[in-house]
N, C-alpha and C positions, 0 to 999 in steps of 0.2 A: 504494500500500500504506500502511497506518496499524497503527501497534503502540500499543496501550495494553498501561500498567503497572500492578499493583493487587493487591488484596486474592484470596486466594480465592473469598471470598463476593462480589467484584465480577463477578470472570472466569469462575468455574468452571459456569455454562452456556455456555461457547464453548469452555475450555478442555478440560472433561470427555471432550465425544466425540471432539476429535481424540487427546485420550492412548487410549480406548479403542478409537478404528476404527485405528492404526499398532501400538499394542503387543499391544493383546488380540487386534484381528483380524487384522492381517497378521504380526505376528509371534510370537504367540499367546503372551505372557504370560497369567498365570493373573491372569483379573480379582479375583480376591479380593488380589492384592498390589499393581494399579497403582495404585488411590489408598491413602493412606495419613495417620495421626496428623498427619504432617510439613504436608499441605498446609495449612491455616490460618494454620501459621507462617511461607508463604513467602512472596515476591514473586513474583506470574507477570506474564508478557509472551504476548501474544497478537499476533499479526498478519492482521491482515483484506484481502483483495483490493477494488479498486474498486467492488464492488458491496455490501460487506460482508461477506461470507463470510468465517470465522475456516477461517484458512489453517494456522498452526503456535502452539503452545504449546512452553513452559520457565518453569522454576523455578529461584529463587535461596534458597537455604535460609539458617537464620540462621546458620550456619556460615562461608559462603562458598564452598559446594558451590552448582554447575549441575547441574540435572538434568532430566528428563523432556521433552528435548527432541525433538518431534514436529511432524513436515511431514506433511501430506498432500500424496498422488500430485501433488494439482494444482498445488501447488505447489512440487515440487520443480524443484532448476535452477535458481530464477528469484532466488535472494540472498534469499531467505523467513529460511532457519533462520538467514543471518547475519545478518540485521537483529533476531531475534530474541535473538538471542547477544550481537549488542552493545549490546541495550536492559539485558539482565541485568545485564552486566559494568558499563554505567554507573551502573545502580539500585547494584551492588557498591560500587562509585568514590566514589559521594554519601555513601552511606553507612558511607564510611571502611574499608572492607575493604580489606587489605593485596596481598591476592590473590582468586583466584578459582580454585575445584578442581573436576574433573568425574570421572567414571567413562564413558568414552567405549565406546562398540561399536568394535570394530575395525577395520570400514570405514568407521566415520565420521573416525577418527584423522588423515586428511590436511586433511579440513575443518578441526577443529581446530588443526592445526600453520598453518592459515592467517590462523588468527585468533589467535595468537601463543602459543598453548599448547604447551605441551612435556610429550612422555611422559613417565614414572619410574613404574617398578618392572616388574615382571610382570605378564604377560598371567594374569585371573582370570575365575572364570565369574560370574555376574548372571543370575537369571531364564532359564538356561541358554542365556545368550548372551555368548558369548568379549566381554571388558572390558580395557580397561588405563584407566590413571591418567593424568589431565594438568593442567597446573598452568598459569598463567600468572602473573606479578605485574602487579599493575594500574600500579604505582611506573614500571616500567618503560616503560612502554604511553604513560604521561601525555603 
């Protein structure tokens, strides 16, 4: 597997279809919200299987928010989204960010408590899909 890190305009023919074959098709966000203003401002991370094939996408906003993080089927199980997760957080880390904060699905919640994230606050809807909040400090992590 290989993750490259970059630009919007670097990634986003790799990145593009898998946010919309996981969010729009399988769990049917409405494609007029899954891309947005925010992406040129981010960091994404993409992760490719041995033949190249772009396996999963995320974003690192200039906030310090993770987001849009998306596996396809083939790749799930196999430590895709976290080799993706901790390409972000390191891109975070260089770039002196204090922490790193997500809006998680709620079945994804135990993935992240394994990559050192901690819930806070209530459970909220997103794209009419159940979210909670989690936080990690990068300080901590080091």
């Amino acid at each position: 597997m290989k993750i490259t890190v970059g630009s919007w305009e670097a990634l986003r023919v790799h990145a593009q279809p898998i946010r919309f074959e996981v969010f729009v098709d399988e769990q049917k966000v409405p494609a007029e919200i899954e891309l947005d203003e925010m992406d040129p401002l981010c960091v994404h991370a993409v992760a490719y299987d041995e033949a190249g094939q772009p396996l999963a996408t995320g974003r690192l906003l200039p906030d310090g928010h993770i987001g849009r993080m998306a596996v396809r089927k083939a790749g799930r199980g196999q430590g895709v989204g976290g080799a993706v997760l901790q390409a972000l957080i390191q891109a975070a880390r260089e770039r002196g960010d204090g922490e790193v904060i997500l809006n998680a699905q709620i079945h994804a919640e135990g993935f992240y408590n394994a990559h050192g994230f901690a819930r806070e606050g209530d459970e909220f809807m997103e794209a009419g899909i159940p979210h909670i909040t989690m936080r990690a400090s990068l300080r901590q992590q080091a």
